[in-house]
Structure formats: C-alpha cells, structure tokens
DOKOL-735406 format. One record per residue: z, y, x of N, C-alpha, C in turn; residue number from 1; residue in one letter. Coordinates in steps of 0.02 Angstrom, whole numbers, plus 50000, padded with zeros to 5 digits. Each point is the difference from the previous one (the first is absolute). Layout:
DOKOL-735406
{{Z Y X} {Z Y X} {Z Y X} NUM 'A'} ...
***
This chain:
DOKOL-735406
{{49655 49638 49512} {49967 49987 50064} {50027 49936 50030} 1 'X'} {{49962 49956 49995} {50014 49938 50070} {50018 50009 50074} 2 'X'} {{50057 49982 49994} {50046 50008 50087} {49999 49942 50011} 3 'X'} {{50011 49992 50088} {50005 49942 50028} {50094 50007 50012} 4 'X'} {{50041 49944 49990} {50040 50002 50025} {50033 49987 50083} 5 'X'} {{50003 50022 50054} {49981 50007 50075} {50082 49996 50033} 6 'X'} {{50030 49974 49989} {50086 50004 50057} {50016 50060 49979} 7 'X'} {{50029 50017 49932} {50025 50060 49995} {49956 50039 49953} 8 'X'} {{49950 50015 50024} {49956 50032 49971} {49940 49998 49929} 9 'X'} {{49984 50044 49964} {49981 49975 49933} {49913 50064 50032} 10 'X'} {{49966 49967 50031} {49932 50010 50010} {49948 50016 49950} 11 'X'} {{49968 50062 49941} {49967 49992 49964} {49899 49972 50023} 12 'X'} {{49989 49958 49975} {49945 49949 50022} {49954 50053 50020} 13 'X'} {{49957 50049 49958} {49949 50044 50009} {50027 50061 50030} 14 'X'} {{49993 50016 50050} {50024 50064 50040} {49934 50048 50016} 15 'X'} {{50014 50066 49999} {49960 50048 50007} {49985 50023 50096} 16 'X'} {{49966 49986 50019} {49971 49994 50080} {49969 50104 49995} 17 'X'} {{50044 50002 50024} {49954 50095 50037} {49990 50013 50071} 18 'X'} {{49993 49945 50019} {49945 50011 50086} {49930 50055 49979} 19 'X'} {{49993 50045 50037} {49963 50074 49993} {50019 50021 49947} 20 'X'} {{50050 50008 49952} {50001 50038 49956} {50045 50044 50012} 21 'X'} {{49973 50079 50028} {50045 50045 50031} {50002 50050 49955} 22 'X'} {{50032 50055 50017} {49988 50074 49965} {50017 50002 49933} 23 'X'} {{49976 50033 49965} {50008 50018 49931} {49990 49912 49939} 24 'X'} {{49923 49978 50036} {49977 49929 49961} {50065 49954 50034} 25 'X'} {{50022 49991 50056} {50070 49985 50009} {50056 49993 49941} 26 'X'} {{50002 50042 50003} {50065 50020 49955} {49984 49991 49923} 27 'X'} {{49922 50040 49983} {50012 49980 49928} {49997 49915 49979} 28 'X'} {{49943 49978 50059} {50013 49916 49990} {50035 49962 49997} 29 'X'} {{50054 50012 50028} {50066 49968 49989} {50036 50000 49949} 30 'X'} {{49997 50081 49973} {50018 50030 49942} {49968 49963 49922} 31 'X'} {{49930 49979 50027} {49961 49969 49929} {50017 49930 50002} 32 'X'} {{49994 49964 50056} {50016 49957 50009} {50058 49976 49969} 33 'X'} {{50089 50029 50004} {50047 49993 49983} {50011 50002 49912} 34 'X'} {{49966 50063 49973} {49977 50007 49935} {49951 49945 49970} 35 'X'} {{49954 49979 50019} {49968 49945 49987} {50059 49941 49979} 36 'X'} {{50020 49997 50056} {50075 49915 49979} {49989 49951 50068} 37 'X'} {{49982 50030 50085} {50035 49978 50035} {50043 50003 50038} 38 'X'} {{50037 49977 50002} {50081 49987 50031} {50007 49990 50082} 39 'X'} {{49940 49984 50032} {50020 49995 50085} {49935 50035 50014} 40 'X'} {{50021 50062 50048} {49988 50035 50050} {49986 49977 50060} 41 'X'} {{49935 49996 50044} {50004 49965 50067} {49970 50059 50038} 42 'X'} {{50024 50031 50052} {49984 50065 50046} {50010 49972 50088} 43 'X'} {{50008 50036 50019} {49994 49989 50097} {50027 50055 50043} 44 'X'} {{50024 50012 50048} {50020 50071 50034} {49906 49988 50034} 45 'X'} {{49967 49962 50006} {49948 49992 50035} {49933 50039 49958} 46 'X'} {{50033 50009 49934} {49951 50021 49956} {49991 50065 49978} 47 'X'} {{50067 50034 50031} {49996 50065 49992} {50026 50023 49947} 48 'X'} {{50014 49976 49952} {50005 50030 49941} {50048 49982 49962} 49 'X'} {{50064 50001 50027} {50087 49972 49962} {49986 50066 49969} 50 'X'} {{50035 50055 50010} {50007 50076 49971} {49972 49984 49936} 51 'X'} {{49913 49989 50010} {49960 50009 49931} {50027 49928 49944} 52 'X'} {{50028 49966 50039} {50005 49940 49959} {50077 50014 49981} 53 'X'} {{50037 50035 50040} {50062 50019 49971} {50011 50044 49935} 54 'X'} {{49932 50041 50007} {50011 50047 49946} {49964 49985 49942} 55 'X'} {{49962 49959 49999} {49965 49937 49949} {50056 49968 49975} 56 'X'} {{50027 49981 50014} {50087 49967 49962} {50035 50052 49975} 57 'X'} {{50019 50036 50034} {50041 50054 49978} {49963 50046 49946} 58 'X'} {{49938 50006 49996} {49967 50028 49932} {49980 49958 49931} 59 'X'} {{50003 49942 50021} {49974 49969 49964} {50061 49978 49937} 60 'X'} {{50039 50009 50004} {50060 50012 49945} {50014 49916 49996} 61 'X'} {{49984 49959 50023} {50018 49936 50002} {50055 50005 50064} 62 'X'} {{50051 49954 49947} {50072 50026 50041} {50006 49946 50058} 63 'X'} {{50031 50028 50046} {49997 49976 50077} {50021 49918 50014} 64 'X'} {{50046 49974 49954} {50024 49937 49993} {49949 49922 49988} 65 'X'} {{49933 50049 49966} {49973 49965 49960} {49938 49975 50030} 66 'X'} {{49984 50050 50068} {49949 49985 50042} {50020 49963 50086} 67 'X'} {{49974 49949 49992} {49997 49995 50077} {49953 50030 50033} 68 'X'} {{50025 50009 50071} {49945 50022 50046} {50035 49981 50069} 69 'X'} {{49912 49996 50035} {50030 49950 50071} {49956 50053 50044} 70 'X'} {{50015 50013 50061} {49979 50008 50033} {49973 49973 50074} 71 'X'} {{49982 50039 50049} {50000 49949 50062} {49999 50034 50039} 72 'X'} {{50038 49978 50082} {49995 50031 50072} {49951 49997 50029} 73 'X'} {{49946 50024 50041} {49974 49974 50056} {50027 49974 50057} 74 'X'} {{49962 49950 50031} {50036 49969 50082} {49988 50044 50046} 75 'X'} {{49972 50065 50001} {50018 50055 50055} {50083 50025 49988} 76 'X'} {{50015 49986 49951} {50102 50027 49992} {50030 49935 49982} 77 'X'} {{49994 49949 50032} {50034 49926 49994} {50065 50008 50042} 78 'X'} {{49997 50048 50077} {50057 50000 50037} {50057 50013 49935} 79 'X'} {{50067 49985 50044} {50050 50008 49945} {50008 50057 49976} 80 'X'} {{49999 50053 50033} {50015 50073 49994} {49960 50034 49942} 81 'X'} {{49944 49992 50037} {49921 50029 49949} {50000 49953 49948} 82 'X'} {{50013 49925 50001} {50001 49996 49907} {50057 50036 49980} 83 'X'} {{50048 50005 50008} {50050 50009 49959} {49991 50092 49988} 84 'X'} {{49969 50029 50049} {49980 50073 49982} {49945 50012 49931} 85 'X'} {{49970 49937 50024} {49929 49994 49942} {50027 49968 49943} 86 'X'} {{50058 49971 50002} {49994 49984 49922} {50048 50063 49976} 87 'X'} {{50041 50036 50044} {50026 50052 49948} {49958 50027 49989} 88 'X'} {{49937 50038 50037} {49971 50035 49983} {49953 49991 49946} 89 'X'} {{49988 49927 49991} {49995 49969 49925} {50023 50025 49939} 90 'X'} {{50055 49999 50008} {50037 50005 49942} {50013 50085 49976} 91 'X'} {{49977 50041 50056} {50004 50071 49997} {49934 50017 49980} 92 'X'} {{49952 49968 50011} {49917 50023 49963} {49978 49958 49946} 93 'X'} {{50062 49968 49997} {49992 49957 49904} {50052 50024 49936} 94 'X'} {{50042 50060 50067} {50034 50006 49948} {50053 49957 49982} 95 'X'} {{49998 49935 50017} {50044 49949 49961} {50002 49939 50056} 96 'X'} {{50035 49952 50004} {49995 49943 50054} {49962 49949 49940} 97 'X'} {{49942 49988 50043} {49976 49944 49982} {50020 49938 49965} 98 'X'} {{49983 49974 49953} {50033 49914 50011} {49969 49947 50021} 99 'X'} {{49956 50004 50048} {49986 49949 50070} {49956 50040 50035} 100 'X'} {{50036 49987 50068} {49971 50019 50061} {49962 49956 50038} 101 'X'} {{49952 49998 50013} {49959 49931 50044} {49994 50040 50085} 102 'X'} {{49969 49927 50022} {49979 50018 50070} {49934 49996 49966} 103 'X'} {{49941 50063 50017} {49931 49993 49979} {49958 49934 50038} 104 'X'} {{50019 50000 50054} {49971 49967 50068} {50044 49962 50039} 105 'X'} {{49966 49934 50030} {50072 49987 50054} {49962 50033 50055} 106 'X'} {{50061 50009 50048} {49967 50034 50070} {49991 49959 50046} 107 'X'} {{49942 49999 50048} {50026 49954 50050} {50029 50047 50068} 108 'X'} {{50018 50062 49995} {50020 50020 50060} {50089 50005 49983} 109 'X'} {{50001 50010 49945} {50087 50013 50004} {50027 49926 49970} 110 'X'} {{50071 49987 50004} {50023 49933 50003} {50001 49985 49909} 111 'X'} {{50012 49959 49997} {50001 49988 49921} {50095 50015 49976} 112 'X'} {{50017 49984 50064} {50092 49987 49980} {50023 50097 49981} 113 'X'} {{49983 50026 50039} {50001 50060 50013} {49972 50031 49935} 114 'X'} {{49948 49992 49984} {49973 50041 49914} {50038 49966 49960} 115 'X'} {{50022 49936 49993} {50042 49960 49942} {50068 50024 49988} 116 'X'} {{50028 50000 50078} {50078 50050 50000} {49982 50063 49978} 117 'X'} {{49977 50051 49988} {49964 50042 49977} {50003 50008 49918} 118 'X'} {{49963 49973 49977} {49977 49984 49931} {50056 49972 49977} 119 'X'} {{50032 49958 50015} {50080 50006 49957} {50069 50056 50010} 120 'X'} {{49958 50036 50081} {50068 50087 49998} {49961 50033 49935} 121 'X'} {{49935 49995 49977} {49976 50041 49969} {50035 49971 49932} 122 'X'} {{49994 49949 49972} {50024 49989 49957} {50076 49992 49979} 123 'X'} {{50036 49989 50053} {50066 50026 49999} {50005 50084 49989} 124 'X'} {{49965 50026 50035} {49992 50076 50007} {49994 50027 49919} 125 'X'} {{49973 49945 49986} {49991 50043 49904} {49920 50026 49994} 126 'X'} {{49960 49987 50044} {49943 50024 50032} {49946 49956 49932} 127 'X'} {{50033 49950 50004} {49953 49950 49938} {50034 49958 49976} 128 'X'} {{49987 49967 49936} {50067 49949 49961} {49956 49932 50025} 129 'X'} {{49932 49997 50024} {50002 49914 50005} {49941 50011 50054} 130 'X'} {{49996 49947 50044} {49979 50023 50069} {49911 49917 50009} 131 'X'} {{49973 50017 50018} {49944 49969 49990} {49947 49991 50075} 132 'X'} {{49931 49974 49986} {49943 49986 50077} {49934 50020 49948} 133 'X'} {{49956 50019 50053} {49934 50000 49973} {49957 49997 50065} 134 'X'} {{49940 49931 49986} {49942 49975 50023} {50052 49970 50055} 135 'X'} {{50048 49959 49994} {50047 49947 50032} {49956 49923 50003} 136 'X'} {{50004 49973 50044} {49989 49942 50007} {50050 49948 49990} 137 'X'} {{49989 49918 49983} {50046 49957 49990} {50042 50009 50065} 138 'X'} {{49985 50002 50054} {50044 49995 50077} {50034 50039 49996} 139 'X'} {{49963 50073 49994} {50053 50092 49986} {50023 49992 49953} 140 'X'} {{49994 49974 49943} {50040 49987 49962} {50065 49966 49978} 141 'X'} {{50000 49965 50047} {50064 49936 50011} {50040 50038 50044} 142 'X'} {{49968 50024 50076} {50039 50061 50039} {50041 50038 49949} 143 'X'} {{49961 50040 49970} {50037 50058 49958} {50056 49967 49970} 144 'X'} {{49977 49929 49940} {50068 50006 49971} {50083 49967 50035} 145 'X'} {{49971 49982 50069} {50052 49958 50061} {50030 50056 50009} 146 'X'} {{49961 50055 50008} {50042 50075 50010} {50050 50036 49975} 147 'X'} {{49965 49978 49935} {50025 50057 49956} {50067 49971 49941} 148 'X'} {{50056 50027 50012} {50070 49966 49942} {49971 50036 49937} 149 'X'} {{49974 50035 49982} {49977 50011 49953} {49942 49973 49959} 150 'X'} {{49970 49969 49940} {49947 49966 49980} {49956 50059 49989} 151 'X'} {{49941 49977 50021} {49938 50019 49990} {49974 50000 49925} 152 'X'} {{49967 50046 49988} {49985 49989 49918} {49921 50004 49991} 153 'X'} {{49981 50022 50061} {49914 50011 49970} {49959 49982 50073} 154 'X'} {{49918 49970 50017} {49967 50008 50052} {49939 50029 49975} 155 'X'} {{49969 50051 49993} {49952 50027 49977} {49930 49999 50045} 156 'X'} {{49955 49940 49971} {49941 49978 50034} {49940 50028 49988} 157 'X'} {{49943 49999 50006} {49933 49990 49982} {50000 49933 49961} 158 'X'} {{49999 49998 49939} {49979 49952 49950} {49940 50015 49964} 159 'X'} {{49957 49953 49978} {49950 50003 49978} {49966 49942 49963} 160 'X'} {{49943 50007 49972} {49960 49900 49985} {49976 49983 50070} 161 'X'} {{49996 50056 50039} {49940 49987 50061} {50058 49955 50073} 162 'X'} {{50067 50034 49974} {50019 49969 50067} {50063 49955 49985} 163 'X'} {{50013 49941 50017} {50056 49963 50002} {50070 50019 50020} 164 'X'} {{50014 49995 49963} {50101 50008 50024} {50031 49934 49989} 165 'X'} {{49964 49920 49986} {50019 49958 49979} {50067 49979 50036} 166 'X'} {{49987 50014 50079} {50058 49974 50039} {50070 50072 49974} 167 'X'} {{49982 50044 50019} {50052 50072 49992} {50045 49983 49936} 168 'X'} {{49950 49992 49947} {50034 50003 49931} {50076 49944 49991} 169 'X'} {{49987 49936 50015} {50054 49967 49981} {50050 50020 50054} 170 'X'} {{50009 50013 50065} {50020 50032 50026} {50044 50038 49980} 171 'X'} {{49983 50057 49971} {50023 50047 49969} {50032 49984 49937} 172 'X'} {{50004 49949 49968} {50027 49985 49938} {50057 49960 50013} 173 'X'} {{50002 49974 50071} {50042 49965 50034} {50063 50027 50029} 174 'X'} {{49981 50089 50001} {50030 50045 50049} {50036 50019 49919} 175 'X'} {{49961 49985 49939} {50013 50060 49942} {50003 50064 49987} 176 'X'} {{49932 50017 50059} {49978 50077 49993} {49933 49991 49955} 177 'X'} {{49984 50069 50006} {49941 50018 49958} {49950 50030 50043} 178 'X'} {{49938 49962 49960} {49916 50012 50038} {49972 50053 49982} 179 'X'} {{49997 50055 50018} {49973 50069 49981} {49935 49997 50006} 180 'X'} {{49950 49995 49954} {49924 50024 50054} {49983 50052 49998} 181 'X'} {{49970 50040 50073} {49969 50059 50006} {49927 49964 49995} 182 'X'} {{49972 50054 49995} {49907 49993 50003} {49992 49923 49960} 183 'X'} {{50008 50024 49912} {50007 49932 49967} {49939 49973 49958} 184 'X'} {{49957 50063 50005} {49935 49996 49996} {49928 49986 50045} 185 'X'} {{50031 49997 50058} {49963 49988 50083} {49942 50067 49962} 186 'X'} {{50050 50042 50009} {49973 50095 49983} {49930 49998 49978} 187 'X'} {{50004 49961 49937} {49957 49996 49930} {49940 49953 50014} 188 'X'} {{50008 49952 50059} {49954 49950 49998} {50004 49943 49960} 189 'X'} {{50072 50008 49942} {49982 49951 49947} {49954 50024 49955} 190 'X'} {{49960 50059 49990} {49960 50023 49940} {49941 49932 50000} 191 'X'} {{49994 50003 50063} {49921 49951 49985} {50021 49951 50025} 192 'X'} {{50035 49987 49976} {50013 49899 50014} {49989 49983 49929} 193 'X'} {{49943 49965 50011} {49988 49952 49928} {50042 49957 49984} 194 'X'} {{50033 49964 50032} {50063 49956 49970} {50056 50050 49966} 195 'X'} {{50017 50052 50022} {50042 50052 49955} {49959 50027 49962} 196 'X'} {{49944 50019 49991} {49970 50028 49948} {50012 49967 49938} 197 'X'} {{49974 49936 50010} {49993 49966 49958} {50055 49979 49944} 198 'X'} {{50078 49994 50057} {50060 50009 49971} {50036 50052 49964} 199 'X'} {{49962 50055 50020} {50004 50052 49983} {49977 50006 49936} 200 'X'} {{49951 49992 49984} {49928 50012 49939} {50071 49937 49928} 201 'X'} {{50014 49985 50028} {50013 49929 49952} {50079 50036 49975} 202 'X'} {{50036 50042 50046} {50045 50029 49955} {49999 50064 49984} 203 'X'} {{49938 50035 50034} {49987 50071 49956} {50051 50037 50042} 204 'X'} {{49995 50000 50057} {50025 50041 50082} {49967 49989 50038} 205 'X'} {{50008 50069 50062} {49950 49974 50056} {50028 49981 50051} 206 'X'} {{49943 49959 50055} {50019 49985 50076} {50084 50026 50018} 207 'X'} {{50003 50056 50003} {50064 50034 50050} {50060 49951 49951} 208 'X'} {{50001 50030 49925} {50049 49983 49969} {50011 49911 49999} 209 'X'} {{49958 49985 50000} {49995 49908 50020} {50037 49986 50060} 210 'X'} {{49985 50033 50033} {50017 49978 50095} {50060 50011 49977} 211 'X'} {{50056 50078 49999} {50055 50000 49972} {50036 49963 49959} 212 'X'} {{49972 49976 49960} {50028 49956 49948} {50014 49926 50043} 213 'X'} {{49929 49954 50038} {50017 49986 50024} {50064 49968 50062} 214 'X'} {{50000 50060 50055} {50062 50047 50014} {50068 49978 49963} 215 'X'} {{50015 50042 49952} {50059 50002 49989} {50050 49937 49958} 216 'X'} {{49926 49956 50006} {50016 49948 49932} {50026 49941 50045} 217 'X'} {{49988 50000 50053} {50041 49944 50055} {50060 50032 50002} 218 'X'} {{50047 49940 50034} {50084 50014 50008} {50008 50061 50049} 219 'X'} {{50047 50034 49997} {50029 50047 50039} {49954 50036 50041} 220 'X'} {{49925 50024 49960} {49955 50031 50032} {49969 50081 49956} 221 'X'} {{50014 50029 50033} {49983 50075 49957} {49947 50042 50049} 222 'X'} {{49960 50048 49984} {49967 50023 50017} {49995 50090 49988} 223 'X'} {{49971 50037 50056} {50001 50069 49999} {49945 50028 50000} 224 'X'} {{49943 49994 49953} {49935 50036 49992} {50018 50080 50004} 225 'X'} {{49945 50044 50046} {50018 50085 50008} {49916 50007 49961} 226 'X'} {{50009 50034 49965} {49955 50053 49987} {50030 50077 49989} 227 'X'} {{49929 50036 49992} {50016 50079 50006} {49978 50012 49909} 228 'X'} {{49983 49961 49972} {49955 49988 49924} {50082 50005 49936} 229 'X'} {{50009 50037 49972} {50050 49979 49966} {49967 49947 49948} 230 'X'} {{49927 49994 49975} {49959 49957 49952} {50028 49901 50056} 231 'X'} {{49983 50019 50054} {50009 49965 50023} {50073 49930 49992} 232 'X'} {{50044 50090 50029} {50075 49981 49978} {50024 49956 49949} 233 'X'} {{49949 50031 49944} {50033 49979 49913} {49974 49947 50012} 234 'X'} {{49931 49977 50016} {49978 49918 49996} {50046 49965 50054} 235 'X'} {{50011 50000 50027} {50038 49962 50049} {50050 49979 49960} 236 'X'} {{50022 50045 49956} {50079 49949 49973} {49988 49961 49971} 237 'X'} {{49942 49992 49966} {49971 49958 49923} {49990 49927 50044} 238 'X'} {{50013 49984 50082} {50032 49931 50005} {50062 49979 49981} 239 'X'} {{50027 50025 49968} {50073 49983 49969} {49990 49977 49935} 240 'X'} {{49923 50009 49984} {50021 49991 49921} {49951 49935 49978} 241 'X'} {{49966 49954 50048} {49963 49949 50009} {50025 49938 50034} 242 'X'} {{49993 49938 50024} {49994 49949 50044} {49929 49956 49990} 243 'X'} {{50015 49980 50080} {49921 49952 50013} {50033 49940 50006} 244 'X'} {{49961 49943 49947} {50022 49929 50006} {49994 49984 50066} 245 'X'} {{50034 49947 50014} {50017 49950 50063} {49928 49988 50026} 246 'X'} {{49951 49983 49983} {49938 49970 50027} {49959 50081 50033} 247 'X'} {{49996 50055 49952} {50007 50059 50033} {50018 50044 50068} 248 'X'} {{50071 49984 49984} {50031 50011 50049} {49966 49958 50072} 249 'X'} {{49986 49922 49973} {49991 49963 50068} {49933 50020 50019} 250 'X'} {{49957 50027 49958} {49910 50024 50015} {50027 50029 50041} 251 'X'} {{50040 50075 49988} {49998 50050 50048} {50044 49976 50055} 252 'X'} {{50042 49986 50017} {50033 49945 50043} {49949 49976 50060} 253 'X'} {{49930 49976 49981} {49973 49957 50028} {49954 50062 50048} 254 'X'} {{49980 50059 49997} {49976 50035 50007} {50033 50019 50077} 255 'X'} {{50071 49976 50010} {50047 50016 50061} {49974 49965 50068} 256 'X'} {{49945 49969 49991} {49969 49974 50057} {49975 50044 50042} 257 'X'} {{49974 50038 49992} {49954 50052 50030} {50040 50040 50070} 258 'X'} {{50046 50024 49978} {50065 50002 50045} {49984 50069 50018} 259 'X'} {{49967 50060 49949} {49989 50066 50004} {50068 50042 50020} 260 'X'} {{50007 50021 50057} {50078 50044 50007} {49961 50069 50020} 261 'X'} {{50041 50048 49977} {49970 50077 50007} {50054 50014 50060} 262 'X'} {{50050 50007 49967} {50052 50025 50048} {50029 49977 50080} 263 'X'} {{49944 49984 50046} {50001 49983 50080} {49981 50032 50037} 264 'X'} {{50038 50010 50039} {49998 50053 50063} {50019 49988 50062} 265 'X'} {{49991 50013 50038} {50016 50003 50069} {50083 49982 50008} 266 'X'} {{50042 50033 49968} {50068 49997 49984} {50023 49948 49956} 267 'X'} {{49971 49972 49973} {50022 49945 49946} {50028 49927 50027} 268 'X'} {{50044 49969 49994} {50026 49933 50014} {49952 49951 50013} 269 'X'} {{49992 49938 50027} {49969 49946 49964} {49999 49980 49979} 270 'X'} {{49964 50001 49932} {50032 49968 49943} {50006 49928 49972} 271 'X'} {{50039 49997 49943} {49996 49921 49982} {49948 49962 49977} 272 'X'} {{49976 49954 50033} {49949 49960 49971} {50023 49979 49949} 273 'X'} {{49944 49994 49965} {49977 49968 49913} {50059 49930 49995} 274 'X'} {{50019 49979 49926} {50049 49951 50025} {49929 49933 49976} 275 'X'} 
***
C-alpha cells in the first residue's frame, strides 16, 4: 500500500471512508474492507458508528499495528473539557486509541487556542498517537499550527477534479502534512464526465477508479472513497495497480475550473480562493 510520509506519520494513500455505514453493514464493511488489503480506517464520533468500526478491526483478524485509523471530534465538544471527554470516549467505542485525531470542523463560536490546547492533552493523554484538522483553511490553518508544539500530520478536505485546492495544496506540503480527500468522487459525479470516461476507456477502469488514481498520484495526497458495495471495495484498490501519464493527469487537472464544492454549509469557513 502507498503511504504518504506526514511529520511522523506513515499515512496509507487509499483509505476506507464509512460515513453512514452503521450497524451490522458497519462492521462487516470495515471487516471486508480490511480483508480486501486496506490499511486506513477513516470514522467520526459525528458518524455514529466507532463501536461498529471498532469491532470491524477487531474481527477482521488483521492485526491492530497494521491498520491506521483516524477519527474526528465535532465543534459542539471543542471546549477543553468536552474534547478531552470525547476523545476518551473515542477510544472506549473503538476499542483502541486511534492514530489521528482531527478537528472535523473549525468552529467559529469556540476559540481556536482552546481546542488546540486540547488536542495535544488528548494526545499526551494517549487518547491518539498523531493529532491532525479537517475542512481547515490556509488562515485556520497557520492558527492551528502557531498553536500547536506538536506537528500536524493530516488536513482532510473535499478534494475532487471539480474543485481546486491549488492554493491549500502547496501549503500543506510546506507544513509537510498530508491532503486527505473526503467526497473524492464529488459522490459519483465523475461517472459522466466524458473527459474521465474517456481516460478511463483507454486503461480498462472506470470514472471513480480514474478520479482516485488521479488523487493519489500527486505528492502527499491520499484519498477516502466510502462505499457500502464490498464489489465496490475490491475495485477501488485496483488504483494501485495502474498510473495516468502526465498529459492525463493535466486533462483531468483542467476540469478544476468549475469550482463544484459539495461540502458548504452555513458553518463552514471562508474558504480559500483558487490559487
């Protein structure tokens, strides 16, 4: 498996995403998933479902050393108290302490200094071995690491062909963390893009696995596709076993104009303009 190397940390590139995957399909997905041959776990206290994803590791006979898994806080428990309650309680419905803890969200009601002192009691605490941001901005991002004596190892974005990270990315390679993408498929609107089809057709894979490949084939950038499909699962790895030439890569590249973001809300930062 391709890892990113991150301040410490050895990141495997293709990570398994279980946002809604609760209950029983929870658990065995994780479970097939791990059996299949991937190595990072990505879950949420927001998602409900550590327990099922705890016991997806723990059944899956793939020994505990060998998998990462990250989780994340919500900014309703950013105060100092309530993260540090929430990440034990992390580590008690996984079964195991994580090895990276993110902020899911920045908040704008609680202070940033305050969740950062936080996130390193947690990681002193033993709560998680490497401490991380997700959907951070270049500004929150510079905050955080002014904060924090500890290095950051991961910012886990919305990446996609549809939306630019041009400014974020070097950024981040600057910091020598790693670019996680959630929603790396802009939730399967690469199927009908004729410019991926087409890239697709020419190495005998489809759309999703292109975008991924894509994805993981730039510097210090990995990605977390979730399905509930174990068929699914198995194709997803078979980007490990391909590359798209340089001119490729730049087709789909060029596609980043459009500036498609899924993940905006009412709560979301302002984000970084295009570089």
């Amino acid at each position: 498996m391709t890892t990113i190397k991150a301040n410490g940390a050895n990141i495997p590139a293709l990570g398994f995403g279980t946002y809604q995957l609760t209950g029983t399909l929870g658990t065995d997905m994780v479970a097939t998933a791990l059996n299949l041959g991937y190595r990072h776990i990505d879950t949420a206290r927001m998602y409900g479902n550590e327990v099922e994803v705890g016991r997806g590791i723990a059944t899956s006979g793939v020994p505990r050393d060998q998998v990462f898994l990250t989780t994340k806080i919500w900014p309703d428990e950013f105060g100092h108290d309530d993260f540090l309650r929430s990440a034990e309680q992390s580590t008690k419905n996984l079964g195991t302490a994580p090895d990276l803890l993110l902020l899911h969200w920045p908040s704008k009601s609680i202070p940033l200094d305050e969740t950062m002192a936080a996130l390193v009691e947690a990681q002193k605490r033993g709560f998680t071995r490497f401490i991380g941001v997700s959907n951070f901005t270049i500004p929150l991002l510079r905050m955080a690491t002014e904060l924090s004596p500890i290095p950051l190892v991961a910012n886990q974005v919305e990446y996609h062909p549809y939306l630019s990270q041009d400014a974020l990315l070097p950024f981040h390679r600057k910091l020598g963390i790693a670019t996680v993408a959630h929603c790396p498929s802009a939730r399967g609107k690469v199927m009908d893009d004729p410019v991926i089809k087409e890239i697709a057709d020419a190495h005998g894979m489809n759309p999703i696995q292109v975008t991924l490949r894509w994805l993981i084939q730039q510097e210090d950038v990995g990605a977390i596709p979730r399905t509930s499909s174990e068929k699914n699962a198995k194709s997803n790895l078979k980007v490990l076993d391909f590359e798209l030439t340089s001119e490729e890569m730049e087709k789909i590249s060029t596609l980043r104009r459009t500036n498609y973001r899924i993940c905006d809300f009412d709560f979301s930062p302002v984000w970084d303009a295009a570089a």
